[in-house]
N, C-alpha and C positions, 0 to 999 in steps of 0.2 A: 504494500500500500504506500503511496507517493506521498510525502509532507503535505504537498499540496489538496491532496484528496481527504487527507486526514484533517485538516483545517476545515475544510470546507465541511466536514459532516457539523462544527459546531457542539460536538458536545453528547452528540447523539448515543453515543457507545463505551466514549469515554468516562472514565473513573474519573471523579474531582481529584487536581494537586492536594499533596500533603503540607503545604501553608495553606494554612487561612487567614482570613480579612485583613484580621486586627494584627497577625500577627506580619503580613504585608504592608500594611499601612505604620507600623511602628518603624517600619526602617522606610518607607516609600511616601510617607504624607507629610508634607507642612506648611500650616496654615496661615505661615508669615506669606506665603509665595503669592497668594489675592490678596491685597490686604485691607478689599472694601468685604469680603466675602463675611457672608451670614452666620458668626456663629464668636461664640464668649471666649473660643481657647484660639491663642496667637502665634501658638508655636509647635514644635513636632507632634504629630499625632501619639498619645501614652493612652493606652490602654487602663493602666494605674487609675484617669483621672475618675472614668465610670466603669469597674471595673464589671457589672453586674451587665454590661453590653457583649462580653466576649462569650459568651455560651452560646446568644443566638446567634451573632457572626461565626461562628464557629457550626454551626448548623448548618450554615449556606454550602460548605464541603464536606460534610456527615452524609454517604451514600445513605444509611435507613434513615434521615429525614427526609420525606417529602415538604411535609409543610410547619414553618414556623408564625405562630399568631401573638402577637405583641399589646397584650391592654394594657395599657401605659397613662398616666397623668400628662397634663399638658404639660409642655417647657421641660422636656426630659432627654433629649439628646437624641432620641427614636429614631426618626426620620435621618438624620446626618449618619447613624454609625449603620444602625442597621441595613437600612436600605441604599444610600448613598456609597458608606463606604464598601459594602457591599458590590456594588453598582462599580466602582472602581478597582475595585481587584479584580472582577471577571472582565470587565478591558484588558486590564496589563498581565494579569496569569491564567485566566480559564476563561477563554472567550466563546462566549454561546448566546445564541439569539435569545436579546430579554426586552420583556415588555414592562413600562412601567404605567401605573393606571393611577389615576386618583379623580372624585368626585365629579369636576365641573371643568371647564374648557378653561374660563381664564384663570384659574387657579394652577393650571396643567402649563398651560404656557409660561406662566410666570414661573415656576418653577424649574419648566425647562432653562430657559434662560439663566436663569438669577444661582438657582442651586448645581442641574446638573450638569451643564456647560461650562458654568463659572466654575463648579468645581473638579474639570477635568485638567486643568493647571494647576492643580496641589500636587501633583508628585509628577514628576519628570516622565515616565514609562508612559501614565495616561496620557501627558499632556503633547509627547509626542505622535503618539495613535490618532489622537484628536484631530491634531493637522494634519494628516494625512486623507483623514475619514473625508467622507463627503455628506454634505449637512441640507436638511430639509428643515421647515420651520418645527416639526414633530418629528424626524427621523434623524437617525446620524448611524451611516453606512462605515462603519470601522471596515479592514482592510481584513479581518477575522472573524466579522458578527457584524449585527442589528443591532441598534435602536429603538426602538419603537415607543412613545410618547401618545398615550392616549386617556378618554374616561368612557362610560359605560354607552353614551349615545352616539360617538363615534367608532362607525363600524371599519374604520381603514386598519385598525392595530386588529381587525381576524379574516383581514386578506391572507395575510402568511401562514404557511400550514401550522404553524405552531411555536412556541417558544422553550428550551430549559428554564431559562428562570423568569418569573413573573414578582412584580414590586408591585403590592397592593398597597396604597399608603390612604390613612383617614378613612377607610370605609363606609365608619359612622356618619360619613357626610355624602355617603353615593346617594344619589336617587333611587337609581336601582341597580339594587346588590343582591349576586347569585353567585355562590363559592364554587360552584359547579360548573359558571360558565367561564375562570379560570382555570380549573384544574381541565376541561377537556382542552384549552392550550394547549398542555402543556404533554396529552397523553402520547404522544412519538419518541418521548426521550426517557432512553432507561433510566437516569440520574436526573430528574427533574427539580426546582426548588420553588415552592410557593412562600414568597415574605409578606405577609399582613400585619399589618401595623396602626393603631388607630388609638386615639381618646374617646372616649364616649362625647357625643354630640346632644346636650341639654338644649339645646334647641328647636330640634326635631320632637313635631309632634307626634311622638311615642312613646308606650314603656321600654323600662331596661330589659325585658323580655325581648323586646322585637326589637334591640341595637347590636349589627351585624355584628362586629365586633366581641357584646357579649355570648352572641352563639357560636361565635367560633371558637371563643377561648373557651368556653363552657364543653367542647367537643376532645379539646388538646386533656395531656393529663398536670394543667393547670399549675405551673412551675413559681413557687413561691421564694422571695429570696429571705433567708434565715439567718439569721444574728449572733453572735453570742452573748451571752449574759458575762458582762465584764467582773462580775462578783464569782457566778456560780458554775460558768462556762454551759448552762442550758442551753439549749436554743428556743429563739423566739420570732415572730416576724410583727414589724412594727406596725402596732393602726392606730386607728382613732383611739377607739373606748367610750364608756359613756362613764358618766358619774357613779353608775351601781358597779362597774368595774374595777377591780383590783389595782388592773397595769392600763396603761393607753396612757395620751396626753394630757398633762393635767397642770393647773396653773395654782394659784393663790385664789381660793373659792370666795375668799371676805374682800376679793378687789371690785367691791363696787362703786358703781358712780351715787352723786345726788337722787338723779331721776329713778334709780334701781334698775340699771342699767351696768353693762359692766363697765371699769377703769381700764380703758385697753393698753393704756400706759403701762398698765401694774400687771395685765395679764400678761404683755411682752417680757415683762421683767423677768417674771417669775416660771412662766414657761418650763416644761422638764418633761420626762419619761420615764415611764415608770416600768420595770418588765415585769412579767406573772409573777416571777421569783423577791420582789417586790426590789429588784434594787435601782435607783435613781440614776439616770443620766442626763448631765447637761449638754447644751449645743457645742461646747466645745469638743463634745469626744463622740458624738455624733457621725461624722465620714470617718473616722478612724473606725468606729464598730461597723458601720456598714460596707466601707472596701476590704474586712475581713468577711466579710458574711459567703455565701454558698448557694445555688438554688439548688431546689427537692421539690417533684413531683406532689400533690398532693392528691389526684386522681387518678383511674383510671381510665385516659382519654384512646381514640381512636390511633388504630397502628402506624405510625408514620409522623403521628401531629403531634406537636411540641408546644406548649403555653407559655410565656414569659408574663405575671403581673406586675409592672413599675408604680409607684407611689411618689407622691414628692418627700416622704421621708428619704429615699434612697438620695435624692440628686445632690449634685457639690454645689447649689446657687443659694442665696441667702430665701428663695421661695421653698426651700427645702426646709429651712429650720425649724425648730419648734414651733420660736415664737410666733414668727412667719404664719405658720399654719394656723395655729391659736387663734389668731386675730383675725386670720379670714373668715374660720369656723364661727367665731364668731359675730363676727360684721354680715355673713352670711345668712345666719340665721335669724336674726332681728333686722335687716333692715328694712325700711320701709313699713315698719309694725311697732307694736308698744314692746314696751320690754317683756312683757309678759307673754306676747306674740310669736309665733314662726313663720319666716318666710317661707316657703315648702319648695318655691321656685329656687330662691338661693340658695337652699341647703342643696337642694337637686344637683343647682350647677356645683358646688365645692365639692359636694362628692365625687362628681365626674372629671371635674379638672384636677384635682387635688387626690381621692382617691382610687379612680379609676373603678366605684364600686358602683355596683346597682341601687338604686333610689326610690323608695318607694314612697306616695304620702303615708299609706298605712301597709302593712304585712303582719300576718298574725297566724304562727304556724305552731306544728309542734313536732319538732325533729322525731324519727325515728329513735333513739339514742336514747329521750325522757322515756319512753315505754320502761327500758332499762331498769330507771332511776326511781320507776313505784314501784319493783317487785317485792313483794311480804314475802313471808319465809312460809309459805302453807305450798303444797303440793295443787298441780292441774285438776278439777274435778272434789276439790276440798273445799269446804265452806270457809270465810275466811272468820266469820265466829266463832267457828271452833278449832282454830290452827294454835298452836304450841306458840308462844311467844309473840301468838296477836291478837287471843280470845279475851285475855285480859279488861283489853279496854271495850269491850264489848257485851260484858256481865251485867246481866239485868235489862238490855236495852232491848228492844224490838225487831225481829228481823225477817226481811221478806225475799224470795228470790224472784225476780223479774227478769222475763228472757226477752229476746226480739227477733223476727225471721224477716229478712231482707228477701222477698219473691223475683224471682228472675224468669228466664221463659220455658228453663226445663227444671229448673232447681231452686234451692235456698240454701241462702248464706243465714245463720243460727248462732246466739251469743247466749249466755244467761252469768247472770252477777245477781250475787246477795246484797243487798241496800239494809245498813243498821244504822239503828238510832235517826238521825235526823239529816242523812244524806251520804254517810260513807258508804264505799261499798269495796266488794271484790270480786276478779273473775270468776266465773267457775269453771266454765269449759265454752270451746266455740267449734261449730261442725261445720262441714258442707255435707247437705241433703239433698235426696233426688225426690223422694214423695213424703206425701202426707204423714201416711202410715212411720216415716222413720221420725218427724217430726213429732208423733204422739208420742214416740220410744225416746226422744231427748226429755221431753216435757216429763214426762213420769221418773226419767233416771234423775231431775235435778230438783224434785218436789217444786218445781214452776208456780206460784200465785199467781201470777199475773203475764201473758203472755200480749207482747205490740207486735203486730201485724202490719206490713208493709202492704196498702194497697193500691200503692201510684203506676203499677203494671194495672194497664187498663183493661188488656185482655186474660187477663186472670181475677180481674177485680170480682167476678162472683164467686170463683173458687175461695177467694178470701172470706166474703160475706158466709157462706155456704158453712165455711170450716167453722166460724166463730156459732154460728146460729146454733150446728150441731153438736159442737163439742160443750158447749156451754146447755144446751136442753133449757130449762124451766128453772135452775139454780143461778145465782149470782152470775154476769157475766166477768169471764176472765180474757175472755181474748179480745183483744182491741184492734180495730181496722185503723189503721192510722194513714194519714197523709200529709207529707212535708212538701208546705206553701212560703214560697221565697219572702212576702210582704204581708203577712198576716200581721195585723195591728197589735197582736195580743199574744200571747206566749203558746198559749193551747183553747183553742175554743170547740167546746165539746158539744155534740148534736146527735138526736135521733133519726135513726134512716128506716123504711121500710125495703129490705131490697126486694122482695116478691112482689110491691104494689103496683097493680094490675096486669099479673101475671096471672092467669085461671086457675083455679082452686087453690089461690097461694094463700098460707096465716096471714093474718096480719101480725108484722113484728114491729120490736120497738129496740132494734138494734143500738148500741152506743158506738159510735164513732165521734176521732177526734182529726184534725187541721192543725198542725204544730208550725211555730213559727222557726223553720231552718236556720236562720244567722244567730239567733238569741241560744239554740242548744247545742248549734254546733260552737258557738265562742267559750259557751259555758263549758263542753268539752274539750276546747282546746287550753281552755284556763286549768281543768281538770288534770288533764295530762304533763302540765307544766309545775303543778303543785302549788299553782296560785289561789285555788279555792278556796273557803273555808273546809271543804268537804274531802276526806282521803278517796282518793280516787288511784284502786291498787291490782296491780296482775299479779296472778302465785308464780312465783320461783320456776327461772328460764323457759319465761312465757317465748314460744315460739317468732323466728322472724315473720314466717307471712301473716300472722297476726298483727306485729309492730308496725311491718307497712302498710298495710289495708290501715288499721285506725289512723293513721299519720300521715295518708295520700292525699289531703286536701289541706289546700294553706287560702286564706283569705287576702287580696290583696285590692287596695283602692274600691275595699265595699265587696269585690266580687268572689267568691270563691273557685278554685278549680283544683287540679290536681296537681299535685306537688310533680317538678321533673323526674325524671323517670319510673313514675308512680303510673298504673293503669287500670286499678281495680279498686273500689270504697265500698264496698259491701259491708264487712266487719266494720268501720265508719259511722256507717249508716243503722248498723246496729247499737251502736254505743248509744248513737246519738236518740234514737225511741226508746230505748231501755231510759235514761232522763226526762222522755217525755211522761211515759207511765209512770216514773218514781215520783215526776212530779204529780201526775194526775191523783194519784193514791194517796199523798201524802205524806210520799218514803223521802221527799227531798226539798227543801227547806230553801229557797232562794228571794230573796226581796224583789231584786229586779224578773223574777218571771212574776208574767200573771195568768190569768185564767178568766174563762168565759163559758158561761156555758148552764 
């Protein structure tokens, strides 16, 4: 095979060089050489000064990475090291057709110009390839490779069959963004490399659910950078925190103003960090702890894809510092409001600028992981009034077992929990059932009082009717038809239903059915599971996983409920949640804020 033919394939077969970026740009780049050019550092390219950049340059020649995703804080060096300097080592040592893409046309051009042109005279190698290259207002034909300068509504960057590496930069600001209509670019070349790189865009009218960005890094296995504890040598990764928190940011809490308002004078001043291990760091030792720090995985992401999260605690600019942050956070959060107020916009943007985090106005979930955290010490199938080391506080009290069957369209999903005293309770066991008949045989093994019935399957809604009518006969009714209604004014409002009326030779019944209000039982079980209640709310000793995530698959967010990510099933949920509707209805459960109607 001829040099010349081998250049010409681009990359297609070839194995990346054993230099990479940062390690070319340490002896190849210096920033004295433009010296109107965009960026804080004026002299040889160091690696040293962000040191937390070299893993994903270092990605761009790792054959098993295909894709590097970057969610990063604004003003973080992102765009210069990663994709930039990136962008100039495959000119002067791995040259292969790349595309670079970003948002909007004049933002593309300007950047052509001002970043990646300007910056093909920082190192002597590029800056002669450059001259030789032949230059379009979007393109620049190197003498070894493409160019290609584009954003998503210009369709000239997928004339060409394809590219090895693709620069996806700010995505959070595409119109329209599709990570698929990258990666099939790029599907010709054994060694491909996709770089994305983006702030979250508070701007955009969206949630952080739908910011490309966060679904891409959300897909990688989410690369966190790790700290050490200058006292204890733990590791930790730096955040916010809030006030009920141990460790995070934290100031001088009595610096306030006249108006009760904070002293931002005094919040600057006093500024610090605190780590879980509880030991203090000032800003002065701040990039010292963090240009020792390391990144580590924190998930399980897709084969190939790599997550980098940057913060501005990581960066070396004085928007990095504590203080810095402090003040934003807080200037953010009050302005334009009373002191007593939240901007929900401002806090949006600090988050997304500052911590590159997801923003919600409200979120209200309950990890898989609290399940955990209420296990009692009783056995699966054991009442928890009568367990060794938990009957105690339950001597003398009142106790009832209430079960729930969530109806599906061949089966049921089955809970049942004992309710003592005045709203505690514990599991007892939970099934999956195929018919009736097995569901008498739960009901009997767990002495059942009271059983809620799921009637919101419309096409089984008489077999529900049917079951309660029958198994109930002419004694008390225990089985309750129940149906959970998103806006019901009132907690549970309870009414009589004839379901045989005007059916031929049908009784007249006086069936009890109830209408429960869905946000009000499922908060109070998501309060439940978190150990905020007044009420214990408890599973027996190593209650199973798919029980943990069925109850914990739904998170409420901006009023709305749905399913927590990668959650697909709420059956046992939806159990919990009518086993509280009936404890309330009976009386087994004690809550101010619920009411009742009926």
């Amino acid at each position: 095979m001829t040099p010349d033919f081998r250049a010409s394939l681009g990359g297609l077969f070839e194995p990346p060089p054993r230099v990479n970026a940062w390690q070319w740009a340490e002896t190849a780049v210096d920033y004295s050489r433009v010296r109107n050019y965009d960026t804080e550092w004026k002299g040889p390219y160091s690696a040293d000064y962000m040191p937390y950049w070299r893993e994903p340059m270092e990605a761009r020649t790792d054959p098993s990475v295909k894709e590097v995703w970057v969610l990063k804080c604004s003003r973080s060096g992102g765009s210069e090291n990663v994709l930039l300097t990136s962008l100039r080592f495959t000119v002067a040592c791995d040259p292969v057709p790349t595309l670079y893409m970003s948002g909007q046309q004049g933002s593309v051009e300007k950047f052509m110009e001002t970043r990646i042109k300007a910056g093909m005279d920082l190192a002597a190698d590029t800056a002669a390839a450059y001259g030789r290259a032949r230059k379009r207002e979007h393109e620049v034909m190197f003498d070894t490779m493409d160019l290609v300068a584009a954003w998503p509504a210009n369709k000239m960057a997928f004339k060409q069959s394809g590219f090895a590496l693709v620069l996806a930069d700010e995505v959070s600001i595409w119109p329209e963004f599709a990570a698929d209509m990258l990666r099939e670019r790029m599907a010709n070349y054994a060694f491909p490399h996709l770089l994305g790189i983006s702030s979250p865009d508070p701007a955009q009218k969206r949630g952080s659910d739908e910011d490309p960005i966060f679904l891409e890094y959300g897909q990688t296995d989410q690369r966190k950078w790790f700290c050490r504890d200058p006292r204890t040598g733990n590791e930790f990764v730096f955040r916010l925190g809030t006030d009920e928190t141990p460790d995070g940011l934290k100031w001088d809490r009595g610096a306030k103003a006249p108006n009760g308002g904070w002293d931002l004078n005094r919040v600057e001043a006093t500024a610090h960090y605190v780590t879980p291990d509880g030991t203090r760091i000032d800003d002065v030792d701040r990039l010292r702890i963090v240009r020792a720090g390391r990144w580590k995985p924190t998930a399980t992401g897709m084969a190939g894809r790599r997550g980098y999260h940057v913060t501005r605690f990581m960066v070396p600019f004085r928007v990095g510092s504590f203080a810095h942050i402090a003040v934003k956070f807080l200037e953010a959060k009050h302005k334009g409001v009373s002191a007593n107020a939240t901007n929900r916009q401002g806090l949006k943007t600090f988050f997304y600028e500052y911590l590159a985090e997801p923003f919600y106005d409200t979120k209200e979930d309950a990890p898989a992981e609290v399940v955990k955290d209420r296990e009692a010490d009783y056995a699966k199938g054991q009442r928890i009034s009568a367990a060794e080391g938990v009957k105690e506080f339950y001597v003398g009290q009142q106790a009832q077992v209430i079960a729930a069957l969530d109806v599906q369209r061949d089966h049921f999903w089955y809970t049942a929990r004992e309710f003592v005293g005045s709203g505690d309770s514990g599991l007892i066991d939970w099934r999956h059932l195929i018919t009736w008949g097995e569901v008498d045989v739960a009901v009997q093994a767990h002495g059942v009082d009271c059983l809620g019935v799921d009637m919101g399957y419309e096409l089984r809604r008489m077999e529900v009717m049917d079951y309660a009518v029958q198994r109930c006969g002419n004694g008390p009714q225990w089985v309750i038809p129940l149906m959970g209604k998103d806006n019901l004014p009132v907690s549970v409002r309870v009414q009589e239903q004839d379901p045989y009326l005007g059916k031929k030779g049908g009784n007249r019944i006086a069936l009890m059915t109830a209408l429960w209000n869905t946000d009000q039982f499922r908060m109070l079980l998501v309060q439940m599971m978190r150990g905020e209640s007044v009420q214990k709310w408890r599973v027996y000793r190593g209650v199973e996983e798919e029980y943990a995530g069925q109850v914990c698959s739904q998170e409420r967010v901006d009023g709305v409920w749905r399913f927590r990510k990668g959650c697909s099933q709420d059956h046992l949920w939806d159990c919990e949640a009518m086993m509280l509707v009936v404890a309330r209805m009976f009386g087994r459960l004690q809550c101010e804020f619920l009411t009742a109607e009926g």
